[in-house]
C-alpha positions as CSV (number, residue, x, y, z in Angstrom):
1,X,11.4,-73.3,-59.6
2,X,12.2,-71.7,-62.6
3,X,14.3,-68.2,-61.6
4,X,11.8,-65.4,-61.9
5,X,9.3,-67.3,-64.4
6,X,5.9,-65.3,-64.4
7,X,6.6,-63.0,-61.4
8,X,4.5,-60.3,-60.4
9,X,6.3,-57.0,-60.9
10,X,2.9,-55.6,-59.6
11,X,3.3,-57.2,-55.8
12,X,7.0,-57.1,-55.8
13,X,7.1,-53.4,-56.0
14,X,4.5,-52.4,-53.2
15,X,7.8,-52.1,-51.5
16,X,10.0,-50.2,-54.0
17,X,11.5,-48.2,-51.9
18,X,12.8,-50.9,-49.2
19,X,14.0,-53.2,-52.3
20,X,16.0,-50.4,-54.3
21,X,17.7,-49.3,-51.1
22,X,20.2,-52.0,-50.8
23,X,20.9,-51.7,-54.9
24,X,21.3,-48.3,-54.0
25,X,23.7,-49.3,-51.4
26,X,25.5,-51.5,-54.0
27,X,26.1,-49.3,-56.6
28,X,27.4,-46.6,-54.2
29,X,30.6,-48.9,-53.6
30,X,31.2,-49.2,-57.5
31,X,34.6,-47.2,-58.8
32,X,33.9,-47.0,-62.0
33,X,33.5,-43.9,-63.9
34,X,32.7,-44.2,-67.8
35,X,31.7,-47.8,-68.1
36,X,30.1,-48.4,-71.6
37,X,29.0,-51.7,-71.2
38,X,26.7,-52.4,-68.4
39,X,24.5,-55.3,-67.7
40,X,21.6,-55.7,-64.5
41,X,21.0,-59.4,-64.7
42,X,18.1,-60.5,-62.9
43,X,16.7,-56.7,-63.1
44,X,13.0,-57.1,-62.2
45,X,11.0,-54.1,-63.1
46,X,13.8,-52.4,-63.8
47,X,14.3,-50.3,-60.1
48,X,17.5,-51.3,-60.5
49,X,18.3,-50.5,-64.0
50,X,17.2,-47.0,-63.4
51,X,19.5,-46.5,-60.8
52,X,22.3,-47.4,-63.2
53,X,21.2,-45.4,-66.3
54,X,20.7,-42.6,-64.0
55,X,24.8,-42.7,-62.7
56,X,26.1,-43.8,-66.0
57,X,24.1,-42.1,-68.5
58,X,26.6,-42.9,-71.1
59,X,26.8,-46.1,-71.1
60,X,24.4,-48.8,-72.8
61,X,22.5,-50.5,-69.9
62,X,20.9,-54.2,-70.7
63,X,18.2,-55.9,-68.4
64,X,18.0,-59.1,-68.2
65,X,15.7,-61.0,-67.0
66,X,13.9,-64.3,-67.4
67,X,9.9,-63.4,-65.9
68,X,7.9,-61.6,-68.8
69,X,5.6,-59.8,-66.3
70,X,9.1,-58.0,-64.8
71,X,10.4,-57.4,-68.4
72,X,7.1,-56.1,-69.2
73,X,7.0,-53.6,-66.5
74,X,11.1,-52.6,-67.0
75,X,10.4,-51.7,-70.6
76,X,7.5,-49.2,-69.2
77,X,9.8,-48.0,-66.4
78,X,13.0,-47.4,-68.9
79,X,11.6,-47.2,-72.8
80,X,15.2,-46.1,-73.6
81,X,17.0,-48.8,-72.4
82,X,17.4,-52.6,-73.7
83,X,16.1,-55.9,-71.8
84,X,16.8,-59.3,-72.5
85,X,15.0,-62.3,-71.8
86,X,17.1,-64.8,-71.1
87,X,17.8,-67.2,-68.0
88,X,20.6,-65.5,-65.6
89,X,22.4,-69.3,-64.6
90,X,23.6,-70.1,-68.3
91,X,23.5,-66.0,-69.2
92,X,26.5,-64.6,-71.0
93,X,27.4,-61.1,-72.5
94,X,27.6,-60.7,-75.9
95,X,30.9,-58.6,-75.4
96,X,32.9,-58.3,-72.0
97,X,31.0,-56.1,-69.9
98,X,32.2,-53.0,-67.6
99,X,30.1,-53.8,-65.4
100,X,27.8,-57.1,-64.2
101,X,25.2,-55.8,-62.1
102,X,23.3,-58.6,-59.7
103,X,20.5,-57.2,-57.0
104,X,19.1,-60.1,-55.2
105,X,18.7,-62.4,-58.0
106,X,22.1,-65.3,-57.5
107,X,20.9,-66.5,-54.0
108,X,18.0,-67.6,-56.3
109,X,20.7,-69.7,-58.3
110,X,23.3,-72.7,-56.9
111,X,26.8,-73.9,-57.5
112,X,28.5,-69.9,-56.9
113,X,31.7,-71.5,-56.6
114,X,31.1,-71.8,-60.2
115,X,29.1,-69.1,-61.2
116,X,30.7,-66.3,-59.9
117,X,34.3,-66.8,-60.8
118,X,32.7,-67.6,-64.2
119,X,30.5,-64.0,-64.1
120,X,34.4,-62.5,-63.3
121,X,35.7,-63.6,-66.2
122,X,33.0,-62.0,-68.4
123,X,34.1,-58.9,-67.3
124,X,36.6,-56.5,-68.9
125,X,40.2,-55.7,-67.5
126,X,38.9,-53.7,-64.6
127,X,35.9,-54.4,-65.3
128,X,33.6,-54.8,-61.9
129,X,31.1,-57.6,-60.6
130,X,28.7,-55.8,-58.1
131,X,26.0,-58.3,-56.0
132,X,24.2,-58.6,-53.7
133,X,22.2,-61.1,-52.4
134,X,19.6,-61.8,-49.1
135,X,20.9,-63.4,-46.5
136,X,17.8,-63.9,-43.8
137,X,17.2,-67.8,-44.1
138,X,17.8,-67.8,-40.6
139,X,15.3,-65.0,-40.2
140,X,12.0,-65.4,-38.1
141,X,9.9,-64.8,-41.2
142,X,11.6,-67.6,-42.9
143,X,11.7,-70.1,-39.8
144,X,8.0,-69.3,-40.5
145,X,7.7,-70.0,-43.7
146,X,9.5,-73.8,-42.7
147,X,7.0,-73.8,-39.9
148,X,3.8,-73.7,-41.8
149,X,5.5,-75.9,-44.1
150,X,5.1,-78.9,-41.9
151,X,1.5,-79.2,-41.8
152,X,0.3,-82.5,-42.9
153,X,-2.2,-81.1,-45.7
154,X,0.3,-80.2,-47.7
155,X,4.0,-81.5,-46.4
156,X,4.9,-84.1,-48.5
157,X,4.7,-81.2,-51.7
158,X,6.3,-78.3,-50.3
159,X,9.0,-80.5,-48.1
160,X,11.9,-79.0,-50.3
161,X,10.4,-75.5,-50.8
162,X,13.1,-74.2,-48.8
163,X,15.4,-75.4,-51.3
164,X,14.6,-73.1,-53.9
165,X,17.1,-70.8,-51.9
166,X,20.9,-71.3,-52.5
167,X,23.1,-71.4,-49.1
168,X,24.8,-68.5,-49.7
169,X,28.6,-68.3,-48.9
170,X,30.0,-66.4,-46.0
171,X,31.8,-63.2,-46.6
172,X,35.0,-64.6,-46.4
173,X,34.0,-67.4,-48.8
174,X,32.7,-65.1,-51.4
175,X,36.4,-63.3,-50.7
176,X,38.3,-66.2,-50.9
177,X,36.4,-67.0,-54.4
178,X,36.8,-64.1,-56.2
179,X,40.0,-62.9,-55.1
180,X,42.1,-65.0,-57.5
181,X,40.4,-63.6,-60.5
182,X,40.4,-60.0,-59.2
183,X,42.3,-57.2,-58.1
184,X,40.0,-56.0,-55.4
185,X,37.2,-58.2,-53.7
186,X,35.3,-55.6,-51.2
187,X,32.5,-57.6,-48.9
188,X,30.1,-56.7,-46.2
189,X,27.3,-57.6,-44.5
190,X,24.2,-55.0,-43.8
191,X,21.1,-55.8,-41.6
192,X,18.7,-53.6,-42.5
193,X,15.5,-53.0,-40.3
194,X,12.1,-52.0,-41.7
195,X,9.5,-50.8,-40.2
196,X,6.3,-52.5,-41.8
197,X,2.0,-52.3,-41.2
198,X,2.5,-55.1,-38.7
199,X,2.8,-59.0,-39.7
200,X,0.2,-59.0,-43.0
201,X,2.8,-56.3,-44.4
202,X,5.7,-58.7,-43.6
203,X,3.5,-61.6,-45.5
204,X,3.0,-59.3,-48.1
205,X,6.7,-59.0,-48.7
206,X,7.5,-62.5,-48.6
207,X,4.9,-63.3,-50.7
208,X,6.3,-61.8,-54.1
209,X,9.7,-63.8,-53.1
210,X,10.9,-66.2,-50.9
211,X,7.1,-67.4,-50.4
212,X,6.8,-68.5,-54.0
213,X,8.2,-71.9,-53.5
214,X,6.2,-72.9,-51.1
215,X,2.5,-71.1,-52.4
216,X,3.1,-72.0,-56.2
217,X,2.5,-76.0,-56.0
218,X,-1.2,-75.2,-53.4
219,X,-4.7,-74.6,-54.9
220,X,-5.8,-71.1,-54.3
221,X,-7.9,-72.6,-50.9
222,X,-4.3,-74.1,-49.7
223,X,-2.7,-70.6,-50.2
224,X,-5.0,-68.8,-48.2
225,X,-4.9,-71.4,-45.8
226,X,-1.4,-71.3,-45.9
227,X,-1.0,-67.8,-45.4
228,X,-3.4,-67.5,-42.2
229,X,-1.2,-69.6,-41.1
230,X,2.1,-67.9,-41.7
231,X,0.3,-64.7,-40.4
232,X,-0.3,-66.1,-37.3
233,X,2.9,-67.3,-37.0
234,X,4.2,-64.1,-38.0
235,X,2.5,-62.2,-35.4
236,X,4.7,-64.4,-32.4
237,X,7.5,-63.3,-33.6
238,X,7.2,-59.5,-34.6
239,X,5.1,-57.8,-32.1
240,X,3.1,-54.6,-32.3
241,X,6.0,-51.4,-31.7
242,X,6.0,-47.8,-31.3
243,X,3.5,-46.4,-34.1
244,X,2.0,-49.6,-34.7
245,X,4.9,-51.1,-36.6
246,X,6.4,-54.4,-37.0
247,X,10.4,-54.2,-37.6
248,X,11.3,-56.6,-39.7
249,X,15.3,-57.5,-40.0
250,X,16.5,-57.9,-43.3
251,X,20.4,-59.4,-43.9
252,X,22.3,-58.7,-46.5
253,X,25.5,-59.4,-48.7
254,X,27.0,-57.4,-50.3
255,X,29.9,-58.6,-53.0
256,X,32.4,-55.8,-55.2
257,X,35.0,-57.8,-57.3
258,X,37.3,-56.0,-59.8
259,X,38.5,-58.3,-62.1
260,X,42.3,-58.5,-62.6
């Protein structure tokens, strides 16, 4: 699966708010104060992107991206600022950057003992890598999605869907990693809980993201199937609460590296 080709900026911001929370979150722990140079790789439709031209209006912001749809709907979102097209796992900045902004686009990508030292090194002297990535593989609605997976009409082409996902390091990995190329390396771990319309909300969700693996290589009959499937599954394990809500648990890791 190509990282972010053709996806819907239209379905993955039904829930904006929930999604530019932890980016919110993120850019919160970042130091810096007059950056000039700041890049948002894998920026989407640009939630995040706003968030950073809003705290650093000074600075030049670039999006970049590799979906055309989420470019597309950036370049509404922020005519002022500049997006790239270009694929985040061989990207590079012209210049050394201030600032390398990632919001849940690396888990998407593998080899971080690679890529991450490498994103360091792109940086200016104190220059700062901020990330942060899903970490809810182990999550009911992706046990679900493995689940459904199995059935024999379509197995044998979605067997390595779950694949598409890198196996993210633990916080003490990602510290371990980064600290020889940095002067501060600042990790957590938030679990954020959202309270959603009951399980098709959930589907909904997963649908513009970790779903797309395993609904990209079905006919349009198979993804419907498919997703009855997952809803029912989905119901088991996220009952009905208080108001009619479904909570749905929602890891995350968070990664601040100052380069050295």
């Amino acid at each position: 699966m190509t990282l972010r080709e053709d996806w819907s900026a239209s379905t993955y911001l039904r829930f904006e708010d929930e999604r530019t929370r932890p980016a919110a979150d993120l850019l919160a722990r970042v130091a810096l104060e007059r950056p000039r140079k700041i890049f948002d790789i894998g920026c989407g439709p640009g939630n995040s992107t706003e968030l950073l031209a809003r705290r650093f209006p000074d600075a030049e912001v670039v999006g970049v991206d590799s979906s055309p749809d989420m470019l597309a709907a950036a370049c509404e979102r922020l005519p002022e600022a500049r997006f790239v097209e270009a694929d985040v796992a061989t990207w590079k900045p012209e210049a050394p950057a201030d600032l390398i902004f990632a919001n849940a686009v690396l888990q998407w990508l593998p080899d971080h003992e690679t890529l991450l030292p490498r994103l360091v090194k792109s940086l200016a002297f104190n220059g700062v890598l901020a990330v942060q990535m899903p970490d809810n593989r182990s999550e009911p609605s992706h046990v679900a999605m493995a689940e459904v997976a199995r059935n024999p009409a379509w197995a044998a082409r979605i067997a390595h869907a779950g694949a598409a996902r890198t196996d993210i390091l633990s916080a003490e990995g990602y510290y371990d990693l980064l600290m020889p190329h940095s002067s501060a390396v600042d990790v957590w771990r938030t679990t954020y809980v959202h309270p959603l319309d009951g399980a098709d909300a959930i589907a909904d969700w997963c649908r513009s993201t970790g779903l797309r693996p395993f609904l990209d290589p079905l006919d349009e009959a198979e993804r419907e199937r498919f997703l009855a499937l997952y809803v029912e599954r989905l119901r088991a394990y996220y009952p009905e609460r208080a108001g009619g809500k479904a909570l749905l648990r929602f890891p995350r890791i968070f990664v601040v590296a100052t380069r050295k």
